[in-house]
N, CA, C and O atoms as CSV, one atom per row, in Angstrom:
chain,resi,resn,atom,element,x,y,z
A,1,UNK,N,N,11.798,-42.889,-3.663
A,1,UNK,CA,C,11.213,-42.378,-4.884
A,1,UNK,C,C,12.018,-41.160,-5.328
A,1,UNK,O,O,12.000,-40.286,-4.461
A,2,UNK,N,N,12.669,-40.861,-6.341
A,2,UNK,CA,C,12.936,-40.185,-7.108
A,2,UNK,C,C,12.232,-38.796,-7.266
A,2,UNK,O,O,11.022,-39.008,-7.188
A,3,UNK,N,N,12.458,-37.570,-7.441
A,3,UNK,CA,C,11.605,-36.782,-7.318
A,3,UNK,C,C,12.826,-36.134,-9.103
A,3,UNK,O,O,14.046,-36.026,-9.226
A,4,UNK,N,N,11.713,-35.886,-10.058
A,4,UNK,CA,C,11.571,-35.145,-11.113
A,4,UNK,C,C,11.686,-33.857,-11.183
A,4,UNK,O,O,10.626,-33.361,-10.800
A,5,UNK,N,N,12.546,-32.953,-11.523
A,5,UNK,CA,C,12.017,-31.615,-11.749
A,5,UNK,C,C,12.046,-31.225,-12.987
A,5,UNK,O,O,13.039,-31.654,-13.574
A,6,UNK,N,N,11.229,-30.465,-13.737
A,6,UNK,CA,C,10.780,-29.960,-14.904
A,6,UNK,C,C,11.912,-29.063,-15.043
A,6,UNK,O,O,12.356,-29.156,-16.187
A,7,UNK,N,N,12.631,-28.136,-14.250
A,7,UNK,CA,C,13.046,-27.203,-14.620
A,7,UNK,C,C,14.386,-27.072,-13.130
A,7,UNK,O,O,14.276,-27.494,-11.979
A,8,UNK,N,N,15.571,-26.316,-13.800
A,8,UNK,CA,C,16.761,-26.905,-13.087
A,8,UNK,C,C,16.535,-25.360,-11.657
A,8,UNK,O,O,16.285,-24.156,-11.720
A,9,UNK,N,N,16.738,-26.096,-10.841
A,9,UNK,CA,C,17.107,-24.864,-9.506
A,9,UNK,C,C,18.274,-24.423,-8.912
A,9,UNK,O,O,19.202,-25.174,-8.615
A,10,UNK,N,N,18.256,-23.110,-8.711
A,10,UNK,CA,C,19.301,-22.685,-8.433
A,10,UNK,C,C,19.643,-22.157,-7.060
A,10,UNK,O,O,18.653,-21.731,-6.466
A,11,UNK,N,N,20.978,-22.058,-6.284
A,11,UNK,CA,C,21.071,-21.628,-4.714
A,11,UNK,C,C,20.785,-20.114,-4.861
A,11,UNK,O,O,21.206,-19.490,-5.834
A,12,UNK,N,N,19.931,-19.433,-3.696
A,12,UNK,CA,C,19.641,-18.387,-4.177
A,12,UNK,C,C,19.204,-17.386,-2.839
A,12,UNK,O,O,19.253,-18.043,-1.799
A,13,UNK,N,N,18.899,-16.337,-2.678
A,13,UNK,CA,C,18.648,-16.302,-1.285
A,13,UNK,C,C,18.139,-14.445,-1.265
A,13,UNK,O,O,18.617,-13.464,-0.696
A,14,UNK,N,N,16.917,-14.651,-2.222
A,14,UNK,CA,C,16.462,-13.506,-2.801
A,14,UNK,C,C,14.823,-13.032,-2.133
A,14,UNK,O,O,13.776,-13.653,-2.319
A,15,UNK,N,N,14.970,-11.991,-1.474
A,15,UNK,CA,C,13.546,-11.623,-0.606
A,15,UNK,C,C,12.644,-11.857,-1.366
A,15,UNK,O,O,12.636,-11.832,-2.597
A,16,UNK,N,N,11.486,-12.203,-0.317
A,16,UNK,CA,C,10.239,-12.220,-1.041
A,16,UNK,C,C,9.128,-11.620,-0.140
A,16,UNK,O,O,9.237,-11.471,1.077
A,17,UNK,N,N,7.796,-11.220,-1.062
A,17,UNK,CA,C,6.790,-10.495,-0.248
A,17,UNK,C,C,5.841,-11.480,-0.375
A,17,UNK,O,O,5.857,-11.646,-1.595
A,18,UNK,N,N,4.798,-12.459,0.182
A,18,UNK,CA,C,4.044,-13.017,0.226
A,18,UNK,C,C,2.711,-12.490,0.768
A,18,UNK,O,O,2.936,-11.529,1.504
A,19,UNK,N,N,1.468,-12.754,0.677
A,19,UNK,CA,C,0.102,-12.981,1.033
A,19,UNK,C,C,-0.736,-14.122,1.508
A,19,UNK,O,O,-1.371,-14.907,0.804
A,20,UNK,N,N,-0.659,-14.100,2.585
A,20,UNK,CA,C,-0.992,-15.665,2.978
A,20,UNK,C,C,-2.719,-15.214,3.709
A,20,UNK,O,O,-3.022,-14.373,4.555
A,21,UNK,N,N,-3.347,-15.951,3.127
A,21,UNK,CA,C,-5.332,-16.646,3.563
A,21,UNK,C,C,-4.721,-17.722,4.447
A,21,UNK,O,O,-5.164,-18.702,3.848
A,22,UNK,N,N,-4.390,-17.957,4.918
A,22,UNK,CA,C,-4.258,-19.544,5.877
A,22,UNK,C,C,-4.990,-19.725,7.162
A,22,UNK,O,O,-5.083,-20.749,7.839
A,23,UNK,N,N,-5.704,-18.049,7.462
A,23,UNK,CA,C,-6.324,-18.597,8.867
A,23,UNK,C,C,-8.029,-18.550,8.284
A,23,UNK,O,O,-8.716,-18.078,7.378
A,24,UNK,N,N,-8.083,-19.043,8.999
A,24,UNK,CA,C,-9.496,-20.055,8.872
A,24,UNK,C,C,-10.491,-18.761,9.525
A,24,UNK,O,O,-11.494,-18.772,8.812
A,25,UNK,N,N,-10.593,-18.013,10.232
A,25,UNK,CA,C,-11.357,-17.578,11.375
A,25,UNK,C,C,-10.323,-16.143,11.326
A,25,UNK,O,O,-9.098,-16.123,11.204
A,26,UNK,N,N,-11.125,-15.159,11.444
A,26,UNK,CA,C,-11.036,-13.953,11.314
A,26,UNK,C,C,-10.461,-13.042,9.860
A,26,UNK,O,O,-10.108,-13.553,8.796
A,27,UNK,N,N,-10.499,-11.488,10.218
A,27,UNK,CA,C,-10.336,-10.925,8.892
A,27,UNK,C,C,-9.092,-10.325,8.447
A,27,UNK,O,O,-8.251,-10.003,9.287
A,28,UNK,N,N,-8.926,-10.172,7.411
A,28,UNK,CA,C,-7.551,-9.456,6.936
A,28,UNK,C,C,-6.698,-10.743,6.211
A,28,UNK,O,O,-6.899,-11.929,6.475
A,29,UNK,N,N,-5.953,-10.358,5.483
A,29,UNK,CA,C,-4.788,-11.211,4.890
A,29,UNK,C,C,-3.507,-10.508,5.199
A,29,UNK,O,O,-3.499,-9.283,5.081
A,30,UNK,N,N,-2.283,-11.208,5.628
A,30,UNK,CA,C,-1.086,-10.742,6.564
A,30,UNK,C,C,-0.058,-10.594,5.069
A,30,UNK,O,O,-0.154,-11.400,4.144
A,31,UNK,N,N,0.929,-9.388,5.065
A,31,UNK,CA,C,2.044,-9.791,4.168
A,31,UNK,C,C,3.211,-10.305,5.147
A,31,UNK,O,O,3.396,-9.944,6.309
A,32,UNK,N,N,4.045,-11.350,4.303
A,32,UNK,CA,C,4.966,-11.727,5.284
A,32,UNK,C,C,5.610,-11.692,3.921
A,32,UNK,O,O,5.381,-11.511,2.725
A,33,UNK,N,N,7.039,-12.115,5.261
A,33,UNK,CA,C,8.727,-11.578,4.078
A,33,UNK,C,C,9.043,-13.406,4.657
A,33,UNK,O,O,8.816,-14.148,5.613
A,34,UNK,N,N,9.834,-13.400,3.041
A,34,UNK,CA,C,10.668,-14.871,3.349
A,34,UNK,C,C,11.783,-14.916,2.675
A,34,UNK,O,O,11.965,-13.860,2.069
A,35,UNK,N,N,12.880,-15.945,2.471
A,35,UNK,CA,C,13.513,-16.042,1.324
A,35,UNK,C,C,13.774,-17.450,0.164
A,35,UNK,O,O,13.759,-18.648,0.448
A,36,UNK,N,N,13.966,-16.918,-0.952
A,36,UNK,CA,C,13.395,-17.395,-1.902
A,36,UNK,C,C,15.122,-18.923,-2.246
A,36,UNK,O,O,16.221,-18.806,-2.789
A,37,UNK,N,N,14.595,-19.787,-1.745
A,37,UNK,CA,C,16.043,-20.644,-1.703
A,37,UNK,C,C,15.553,-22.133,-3.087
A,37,UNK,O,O,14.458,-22.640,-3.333
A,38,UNK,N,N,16.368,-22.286,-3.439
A,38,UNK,CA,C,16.027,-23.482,-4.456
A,38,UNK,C,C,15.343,-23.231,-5.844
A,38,UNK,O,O,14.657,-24.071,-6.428
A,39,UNK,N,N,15.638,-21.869,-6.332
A,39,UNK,CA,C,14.683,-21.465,-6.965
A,39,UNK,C,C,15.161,-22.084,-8.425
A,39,UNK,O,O,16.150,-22.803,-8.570
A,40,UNK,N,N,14.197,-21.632,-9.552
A,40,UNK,CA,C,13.773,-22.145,-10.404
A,40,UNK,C,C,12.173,-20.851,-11.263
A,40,UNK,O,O,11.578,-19.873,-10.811
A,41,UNK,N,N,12.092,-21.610,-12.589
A,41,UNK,CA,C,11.412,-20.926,-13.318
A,41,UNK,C,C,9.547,-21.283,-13.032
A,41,UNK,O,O,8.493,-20.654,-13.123
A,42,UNK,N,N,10.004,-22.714,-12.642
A,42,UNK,CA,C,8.419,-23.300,-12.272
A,42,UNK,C,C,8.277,-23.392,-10.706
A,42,UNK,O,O,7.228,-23.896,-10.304
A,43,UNK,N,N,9.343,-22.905,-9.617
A,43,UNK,CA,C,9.325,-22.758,-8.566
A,43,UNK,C,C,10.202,-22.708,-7.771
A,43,UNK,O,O,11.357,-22.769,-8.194
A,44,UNK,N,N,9.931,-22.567,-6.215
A,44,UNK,CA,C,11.325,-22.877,-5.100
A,44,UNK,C,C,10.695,-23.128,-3.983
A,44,UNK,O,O,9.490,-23.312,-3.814
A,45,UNK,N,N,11.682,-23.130,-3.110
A,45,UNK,CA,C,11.988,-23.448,-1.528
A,45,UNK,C,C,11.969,-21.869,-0.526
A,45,UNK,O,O,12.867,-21.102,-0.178
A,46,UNK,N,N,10.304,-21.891,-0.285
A,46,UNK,CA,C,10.572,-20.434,0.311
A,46,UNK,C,C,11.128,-20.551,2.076
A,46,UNK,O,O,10.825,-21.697,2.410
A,47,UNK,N,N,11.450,-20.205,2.658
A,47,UNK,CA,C,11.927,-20.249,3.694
A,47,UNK,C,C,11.484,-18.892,4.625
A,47,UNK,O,O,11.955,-17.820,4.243
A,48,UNK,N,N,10.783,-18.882,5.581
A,48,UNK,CA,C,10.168,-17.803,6.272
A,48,UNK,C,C,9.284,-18.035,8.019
A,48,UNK,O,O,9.237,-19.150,8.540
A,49,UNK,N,N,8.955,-17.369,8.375
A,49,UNK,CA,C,8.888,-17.372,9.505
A,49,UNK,C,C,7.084,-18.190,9.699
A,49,UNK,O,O,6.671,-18.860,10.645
A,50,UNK,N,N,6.500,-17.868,8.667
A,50,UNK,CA,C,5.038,-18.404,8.724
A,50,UNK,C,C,4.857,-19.632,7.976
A,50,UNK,O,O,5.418,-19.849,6.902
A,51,UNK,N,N,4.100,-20.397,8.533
A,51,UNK,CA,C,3.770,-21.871,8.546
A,51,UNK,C,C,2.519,-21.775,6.719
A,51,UNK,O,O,1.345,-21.409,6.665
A,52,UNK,N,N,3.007,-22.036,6.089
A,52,UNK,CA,C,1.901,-21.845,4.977
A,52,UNK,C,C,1.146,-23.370,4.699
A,52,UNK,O,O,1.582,-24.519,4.619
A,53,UNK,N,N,-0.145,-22.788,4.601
A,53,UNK,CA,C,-0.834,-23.928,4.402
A,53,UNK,C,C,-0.168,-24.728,2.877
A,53,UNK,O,O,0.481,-24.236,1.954
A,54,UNK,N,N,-0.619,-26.030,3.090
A,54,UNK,CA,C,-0.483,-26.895,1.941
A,54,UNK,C,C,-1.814,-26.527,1.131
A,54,UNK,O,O,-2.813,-25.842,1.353
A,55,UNK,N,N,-1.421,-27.176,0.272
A,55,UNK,CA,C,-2.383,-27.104,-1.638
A,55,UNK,C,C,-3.054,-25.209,-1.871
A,55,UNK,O,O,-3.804,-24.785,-2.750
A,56,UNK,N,N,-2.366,-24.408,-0.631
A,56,UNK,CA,C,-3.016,-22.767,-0.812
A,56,UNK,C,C,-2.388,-21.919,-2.062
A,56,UNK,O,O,-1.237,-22.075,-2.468
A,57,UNK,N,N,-3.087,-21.239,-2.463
A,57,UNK,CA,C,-2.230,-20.533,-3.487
A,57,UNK,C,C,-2.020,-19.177,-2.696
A,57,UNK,O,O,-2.721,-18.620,-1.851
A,58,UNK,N,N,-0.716,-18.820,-3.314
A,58,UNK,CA,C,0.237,-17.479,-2.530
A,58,UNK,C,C,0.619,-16.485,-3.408
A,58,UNK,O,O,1.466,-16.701,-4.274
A,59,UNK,N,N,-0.054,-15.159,-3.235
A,59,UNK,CA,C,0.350,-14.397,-3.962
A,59,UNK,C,C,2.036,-13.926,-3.834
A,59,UNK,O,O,2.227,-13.898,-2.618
A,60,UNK,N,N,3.321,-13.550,-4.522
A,60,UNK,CA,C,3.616,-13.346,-3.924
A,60,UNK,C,C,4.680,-12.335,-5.057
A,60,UNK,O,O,4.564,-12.196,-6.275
A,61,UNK,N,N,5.865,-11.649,-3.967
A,61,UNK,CA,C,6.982,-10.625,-5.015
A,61,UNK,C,C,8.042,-11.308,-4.495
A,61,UNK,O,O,8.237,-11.839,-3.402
A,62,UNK,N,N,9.050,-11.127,-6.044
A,62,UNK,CA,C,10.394,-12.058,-6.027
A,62,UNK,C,C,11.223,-10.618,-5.780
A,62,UNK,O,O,10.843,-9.705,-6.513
A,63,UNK,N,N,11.913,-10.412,-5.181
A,63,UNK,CA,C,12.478,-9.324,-5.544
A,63,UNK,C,C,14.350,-9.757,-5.420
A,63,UNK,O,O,15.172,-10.116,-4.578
A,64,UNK,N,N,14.225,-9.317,-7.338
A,64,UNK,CA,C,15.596,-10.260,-7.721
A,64,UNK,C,C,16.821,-8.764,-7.579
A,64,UNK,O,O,16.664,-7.670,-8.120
A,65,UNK,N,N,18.182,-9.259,-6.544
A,65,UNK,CA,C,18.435,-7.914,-6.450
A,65,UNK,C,C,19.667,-8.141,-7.694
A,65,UNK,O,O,20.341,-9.115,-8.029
A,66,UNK,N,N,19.558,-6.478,-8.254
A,66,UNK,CA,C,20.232,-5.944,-9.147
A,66,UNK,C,C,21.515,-6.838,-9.706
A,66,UNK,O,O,21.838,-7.875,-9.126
A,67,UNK,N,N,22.098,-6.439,-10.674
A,67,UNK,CA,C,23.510,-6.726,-10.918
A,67,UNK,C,C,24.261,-5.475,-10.837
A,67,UNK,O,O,25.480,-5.551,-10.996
A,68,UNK,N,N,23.744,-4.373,-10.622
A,68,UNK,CA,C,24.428,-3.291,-11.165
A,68,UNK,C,C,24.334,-2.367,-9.606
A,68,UNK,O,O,23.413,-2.002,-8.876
A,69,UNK,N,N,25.817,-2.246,-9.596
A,69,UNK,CA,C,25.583,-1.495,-7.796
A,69,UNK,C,C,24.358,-0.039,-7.908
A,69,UNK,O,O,24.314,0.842,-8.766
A,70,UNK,N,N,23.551,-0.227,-6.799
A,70,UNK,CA,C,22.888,0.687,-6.629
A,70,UNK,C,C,20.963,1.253,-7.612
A,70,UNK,O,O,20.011,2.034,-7.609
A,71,UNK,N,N,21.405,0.435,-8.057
A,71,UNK,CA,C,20.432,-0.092,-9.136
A,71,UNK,C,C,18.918,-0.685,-8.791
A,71,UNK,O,O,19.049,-1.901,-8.645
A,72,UNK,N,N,17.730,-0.350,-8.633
A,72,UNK,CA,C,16.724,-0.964,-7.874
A,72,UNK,C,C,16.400,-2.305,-8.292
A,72,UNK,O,O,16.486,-2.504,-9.503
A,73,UNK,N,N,16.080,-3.181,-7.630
A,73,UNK,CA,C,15.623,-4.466,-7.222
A,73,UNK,C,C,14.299,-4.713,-8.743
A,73,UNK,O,O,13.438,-3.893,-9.060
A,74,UNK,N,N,14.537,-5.955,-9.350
A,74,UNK,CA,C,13.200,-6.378,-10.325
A,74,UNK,C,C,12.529,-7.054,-9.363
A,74,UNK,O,O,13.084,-7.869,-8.626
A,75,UNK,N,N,11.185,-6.736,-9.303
A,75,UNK,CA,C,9.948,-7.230,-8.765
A,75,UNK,C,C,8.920,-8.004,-9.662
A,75,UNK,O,O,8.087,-7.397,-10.334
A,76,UNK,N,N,9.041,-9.734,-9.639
A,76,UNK,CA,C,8.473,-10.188,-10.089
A,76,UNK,C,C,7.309,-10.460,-9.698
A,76,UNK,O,O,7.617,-10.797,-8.555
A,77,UNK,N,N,6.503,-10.550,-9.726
A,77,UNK,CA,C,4.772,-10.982,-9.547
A,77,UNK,C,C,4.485,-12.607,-9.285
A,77,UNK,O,O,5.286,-13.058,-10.104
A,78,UNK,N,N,4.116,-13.303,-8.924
A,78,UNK,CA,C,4.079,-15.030,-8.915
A,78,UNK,C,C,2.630,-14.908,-7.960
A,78,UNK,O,O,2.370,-14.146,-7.028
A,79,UNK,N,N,1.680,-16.168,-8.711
A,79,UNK,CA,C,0.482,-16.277,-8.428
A,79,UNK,C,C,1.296,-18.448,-8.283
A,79,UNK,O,O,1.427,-19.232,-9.223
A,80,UNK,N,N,1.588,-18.664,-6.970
A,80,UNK,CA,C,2.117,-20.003,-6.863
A,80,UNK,C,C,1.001,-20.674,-5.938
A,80,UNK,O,O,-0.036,-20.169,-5.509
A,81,UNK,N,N,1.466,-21.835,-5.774
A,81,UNK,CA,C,0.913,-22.909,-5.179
A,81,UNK,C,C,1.396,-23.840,-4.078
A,81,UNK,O,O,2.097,-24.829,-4.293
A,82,UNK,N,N,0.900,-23.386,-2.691
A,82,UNK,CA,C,1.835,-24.303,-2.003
A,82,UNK,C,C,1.464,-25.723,-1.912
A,82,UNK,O,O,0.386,-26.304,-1.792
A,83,UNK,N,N,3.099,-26.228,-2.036
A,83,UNK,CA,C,3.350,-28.515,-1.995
A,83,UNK,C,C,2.931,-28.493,-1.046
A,83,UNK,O,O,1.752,-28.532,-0.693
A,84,UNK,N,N,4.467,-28.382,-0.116
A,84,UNK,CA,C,4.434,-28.954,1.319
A,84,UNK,C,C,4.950,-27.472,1.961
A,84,UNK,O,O,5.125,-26.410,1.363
A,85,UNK,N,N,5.161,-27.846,3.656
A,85,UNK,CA,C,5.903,-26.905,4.395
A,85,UNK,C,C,6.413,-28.048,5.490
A,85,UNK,O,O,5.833,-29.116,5.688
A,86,UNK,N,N,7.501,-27.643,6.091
A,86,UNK,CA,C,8.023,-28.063,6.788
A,86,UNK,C,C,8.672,-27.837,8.028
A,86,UNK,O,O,9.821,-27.485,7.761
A,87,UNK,N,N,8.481,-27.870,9.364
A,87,UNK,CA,C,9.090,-26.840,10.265
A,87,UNK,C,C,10.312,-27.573,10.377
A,87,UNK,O,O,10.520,-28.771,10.186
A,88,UNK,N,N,11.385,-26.298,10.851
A,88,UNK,CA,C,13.311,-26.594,10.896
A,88,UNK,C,C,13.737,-25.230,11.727
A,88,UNK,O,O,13.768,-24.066,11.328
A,89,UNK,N,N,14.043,-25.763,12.970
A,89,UNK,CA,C,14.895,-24.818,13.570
A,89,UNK,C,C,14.377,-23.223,13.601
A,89,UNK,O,O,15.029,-22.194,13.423
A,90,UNK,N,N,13.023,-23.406,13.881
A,90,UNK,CA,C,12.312,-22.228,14.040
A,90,UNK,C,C,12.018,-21.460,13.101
A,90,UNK,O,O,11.478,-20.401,13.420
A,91,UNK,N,N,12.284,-21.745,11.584
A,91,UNK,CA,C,11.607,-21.478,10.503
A,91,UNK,C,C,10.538,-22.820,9.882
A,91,UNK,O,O,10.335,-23.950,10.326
A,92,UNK,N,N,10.030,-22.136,8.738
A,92,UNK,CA,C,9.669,-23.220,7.957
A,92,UNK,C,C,9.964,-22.641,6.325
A,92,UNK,O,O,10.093,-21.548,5.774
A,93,UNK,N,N,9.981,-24.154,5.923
A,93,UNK,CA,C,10.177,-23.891,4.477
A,93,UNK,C,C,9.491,-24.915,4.194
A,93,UNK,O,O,9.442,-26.011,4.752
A,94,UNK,N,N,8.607,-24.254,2.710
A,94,UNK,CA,C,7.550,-24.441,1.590
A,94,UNK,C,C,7.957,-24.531,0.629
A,94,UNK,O,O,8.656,-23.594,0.242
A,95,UNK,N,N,7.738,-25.732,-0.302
A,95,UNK,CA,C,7.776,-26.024,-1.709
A,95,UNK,C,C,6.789,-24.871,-2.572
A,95,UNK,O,O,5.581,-25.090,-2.489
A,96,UNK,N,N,7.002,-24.266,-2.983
A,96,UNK,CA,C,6.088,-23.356,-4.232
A,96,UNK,C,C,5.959,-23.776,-5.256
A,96,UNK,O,O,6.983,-24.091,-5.861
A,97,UNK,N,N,4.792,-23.945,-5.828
A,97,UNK,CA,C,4.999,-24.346,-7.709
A,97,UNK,C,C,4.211,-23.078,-8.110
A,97,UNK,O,O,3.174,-22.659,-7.595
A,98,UNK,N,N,5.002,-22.490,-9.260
A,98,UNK,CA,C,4.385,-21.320,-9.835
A,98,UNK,C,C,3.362,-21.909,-10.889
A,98,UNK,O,O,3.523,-22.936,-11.549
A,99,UNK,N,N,2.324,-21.088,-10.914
A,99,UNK,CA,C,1.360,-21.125,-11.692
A,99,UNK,C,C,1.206,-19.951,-12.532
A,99,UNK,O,O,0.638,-20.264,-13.578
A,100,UNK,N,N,1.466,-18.851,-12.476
A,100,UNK,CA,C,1.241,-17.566,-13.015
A,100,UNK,C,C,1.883,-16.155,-12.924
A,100,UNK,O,O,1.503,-15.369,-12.056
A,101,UNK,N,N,2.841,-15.833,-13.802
A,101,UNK,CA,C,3.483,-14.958,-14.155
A,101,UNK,C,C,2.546,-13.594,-13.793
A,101,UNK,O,O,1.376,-13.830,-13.490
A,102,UNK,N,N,2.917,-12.408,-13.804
A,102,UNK,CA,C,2.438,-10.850,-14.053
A,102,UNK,C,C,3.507,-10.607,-15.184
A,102,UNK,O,O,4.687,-10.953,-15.233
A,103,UNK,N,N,2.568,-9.761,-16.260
A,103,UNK,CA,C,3.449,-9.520,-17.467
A,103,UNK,C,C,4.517,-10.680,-17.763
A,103,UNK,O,O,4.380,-11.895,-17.625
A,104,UNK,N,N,5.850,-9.789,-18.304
A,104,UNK,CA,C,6.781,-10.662,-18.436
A,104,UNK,C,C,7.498,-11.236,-17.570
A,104,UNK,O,O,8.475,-11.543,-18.252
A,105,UNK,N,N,7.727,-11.643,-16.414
A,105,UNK,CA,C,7.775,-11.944,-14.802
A,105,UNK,C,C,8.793,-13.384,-15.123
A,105,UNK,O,O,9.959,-13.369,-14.728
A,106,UNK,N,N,8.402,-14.236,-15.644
A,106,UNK,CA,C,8.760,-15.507,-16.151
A,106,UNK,C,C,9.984,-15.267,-16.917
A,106,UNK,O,O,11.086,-15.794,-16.764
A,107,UNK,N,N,9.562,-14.269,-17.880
A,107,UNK,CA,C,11.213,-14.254,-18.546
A,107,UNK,C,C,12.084,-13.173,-18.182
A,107,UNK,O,O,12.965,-12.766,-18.939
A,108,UNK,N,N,11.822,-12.611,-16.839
A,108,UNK,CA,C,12.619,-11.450,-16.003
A,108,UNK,C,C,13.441,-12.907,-15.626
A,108,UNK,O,O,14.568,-13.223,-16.006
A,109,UNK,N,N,12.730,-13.503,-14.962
A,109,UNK,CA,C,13.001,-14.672,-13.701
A,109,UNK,C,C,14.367,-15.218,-14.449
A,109,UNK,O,O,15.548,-14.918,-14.275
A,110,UNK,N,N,13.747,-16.111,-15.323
A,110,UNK,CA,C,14.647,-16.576,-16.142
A,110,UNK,C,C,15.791,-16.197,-16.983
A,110,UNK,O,O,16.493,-17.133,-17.365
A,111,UNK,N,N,16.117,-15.005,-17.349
A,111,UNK,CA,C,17.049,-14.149,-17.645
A,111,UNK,C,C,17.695,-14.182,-16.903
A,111,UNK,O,O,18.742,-14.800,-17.095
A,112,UNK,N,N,17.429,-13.470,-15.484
A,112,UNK,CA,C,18.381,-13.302,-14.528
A,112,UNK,C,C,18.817,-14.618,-13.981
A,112,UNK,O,O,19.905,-14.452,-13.430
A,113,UNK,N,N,18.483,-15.664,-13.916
A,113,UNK,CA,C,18.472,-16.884,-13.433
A,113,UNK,C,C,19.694,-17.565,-14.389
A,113,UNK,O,O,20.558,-18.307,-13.922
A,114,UNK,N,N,19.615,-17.218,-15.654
A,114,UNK,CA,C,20.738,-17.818,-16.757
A,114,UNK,C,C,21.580,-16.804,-16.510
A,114,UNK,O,O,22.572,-17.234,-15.921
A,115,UNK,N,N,21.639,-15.283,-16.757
A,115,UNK,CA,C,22.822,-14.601,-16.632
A,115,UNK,C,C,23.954,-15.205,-15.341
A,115,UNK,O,O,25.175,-15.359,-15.387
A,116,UNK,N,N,23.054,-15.431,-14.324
A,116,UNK,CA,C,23.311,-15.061,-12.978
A,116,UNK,C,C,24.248,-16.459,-12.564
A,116,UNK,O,O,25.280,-16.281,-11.917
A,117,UNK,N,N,23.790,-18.008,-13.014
A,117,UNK,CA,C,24.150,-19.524,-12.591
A,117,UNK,C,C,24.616,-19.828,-13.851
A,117,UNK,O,O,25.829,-20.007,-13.745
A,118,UNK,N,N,24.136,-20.024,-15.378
A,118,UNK,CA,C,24.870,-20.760,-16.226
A,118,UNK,C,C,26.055,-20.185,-16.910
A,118,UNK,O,O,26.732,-20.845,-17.698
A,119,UNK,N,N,26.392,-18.477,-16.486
A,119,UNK,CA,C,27.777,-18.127,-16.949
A,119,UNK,C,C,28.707,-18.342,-15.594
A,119,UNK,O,O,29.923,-18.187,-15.705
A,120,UNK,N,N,28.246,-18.627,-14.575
A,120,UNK,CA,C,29.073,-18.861,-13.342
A,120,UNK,C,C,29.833,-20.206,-14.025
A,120,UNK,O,O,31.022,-20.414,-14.270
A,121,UNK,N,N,28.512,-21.101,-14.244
A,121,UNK,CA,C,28.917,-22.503,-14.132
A,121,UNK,C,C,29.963,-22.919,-15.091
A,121,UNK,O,O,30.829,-23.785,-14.965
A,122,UNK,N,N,29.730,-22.204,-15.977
A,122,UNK,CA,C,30.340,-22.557,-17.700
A,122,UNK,C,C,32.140,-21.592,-17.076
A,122,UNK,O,O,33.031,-22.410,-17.307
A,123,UNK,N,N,32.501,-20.846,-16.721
A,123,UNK,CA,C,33.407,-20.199,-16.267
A,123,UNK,C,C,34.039,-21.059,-15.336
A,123,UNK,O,O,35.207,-21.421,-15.477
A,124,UNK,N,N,33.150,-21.480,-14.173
A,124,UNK,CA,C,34.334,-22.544,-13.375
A,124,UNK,C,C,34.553,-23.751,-14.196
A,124,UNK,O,O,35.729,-24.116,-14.179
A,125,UNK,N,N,33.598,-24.622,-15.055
A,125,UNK,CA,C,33.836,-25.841,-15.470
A,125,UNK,C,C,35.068,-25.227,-16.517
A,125,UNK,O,O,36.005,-25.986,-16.268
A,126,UNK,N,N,35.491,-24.371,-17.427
A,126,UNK,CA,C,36.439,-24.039,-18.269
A,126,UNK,C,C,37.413,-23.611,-17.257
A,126,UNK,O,O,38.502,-23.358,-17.774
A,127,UNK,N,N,37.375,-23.428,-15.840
A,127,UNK,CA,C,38.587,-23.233,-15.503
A,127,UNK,C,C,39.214,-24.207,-14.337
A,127,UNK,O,O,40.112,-24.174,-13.496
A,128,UNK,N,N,37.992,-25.266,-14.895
A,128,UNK,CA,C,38.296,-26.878,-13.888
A,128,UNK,C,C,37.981,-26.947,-12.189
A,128,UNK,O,O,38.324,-27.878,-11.460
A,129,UNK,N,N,37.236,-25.712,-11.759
A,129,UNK,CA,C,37.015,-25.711,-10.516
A,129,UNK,C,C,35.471,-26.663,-10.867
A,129,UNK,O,O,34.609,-26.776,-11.739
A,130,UNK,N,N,35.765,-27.079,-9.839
A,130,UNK,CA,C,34.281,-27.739,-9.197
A,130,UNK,C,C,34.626,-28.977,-10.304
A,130,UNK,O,O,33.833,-28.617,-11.175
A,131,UNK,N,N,35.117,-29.905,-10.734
A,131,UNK,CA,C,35.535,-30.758,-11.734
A,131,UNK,C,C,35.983,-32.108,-10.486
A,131,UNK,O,O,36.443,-33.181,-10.876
């Protein structure tokens, strides 16, 4: 089966702060760090040390680093949804589908996401690499 995506993803390998509810039995909610691989405007491939439940929603921060040396990190906001997870070599990685922006979060994402992959791409295809 073919798998569809709404929206194109990019290689990427940008921290993230998550909030995970996944245990059933006792109190507190844990932050965990992962990284943000396969990404995209409607989602990605988080990759991290904790097992996230399926169909849970995850609060979580993108933190897209700078273009500009020295420059602090944009912190996007994402209210997502976990697909699947998968264990690999002592991590796991989770499908995310975003559901909900903070403020303008979506078109931070996406800005940096076009600056960052479609002037790469358009630069090697005009200079015949990757052809």
């Amino acid at each position: 089966m073919e798998e569809k995506r709404r929206c194109p993803r990019y290689p990427t390998n940008w921290s993230t702060r998550f909030l995970c509810n996944c245990r059933k039995n006792g109190p507190g909610i844990d932050i965990h760090h992962g990284v943000a691989k396969d990404l995209s405007a409607c989602g990605m491939r988080l990759q991290s040390d904790h097992n996230v439940c399926q169909e849970k929603k995850v609060a979580m921060q993108l933190l897209i680093p700078s273009m500009l040396n020295g420059a602090q990190k944009n912190i996007v906001k994402i209210i997502g949804r976990s697909l699947s997870t998968v264990a690999s070599d002592g991590t796991f990685h989770t499908r995310i589908e975003f559901l909900h922006f903070e403020e303008d979060g979506k078109k931070v994402l996406e800005n940096n996401l076009s600056l960052r992959f479609n002037n790469l791409f358009s630069i090697q295809t005009e200079q015949g690499v990757g052809a």
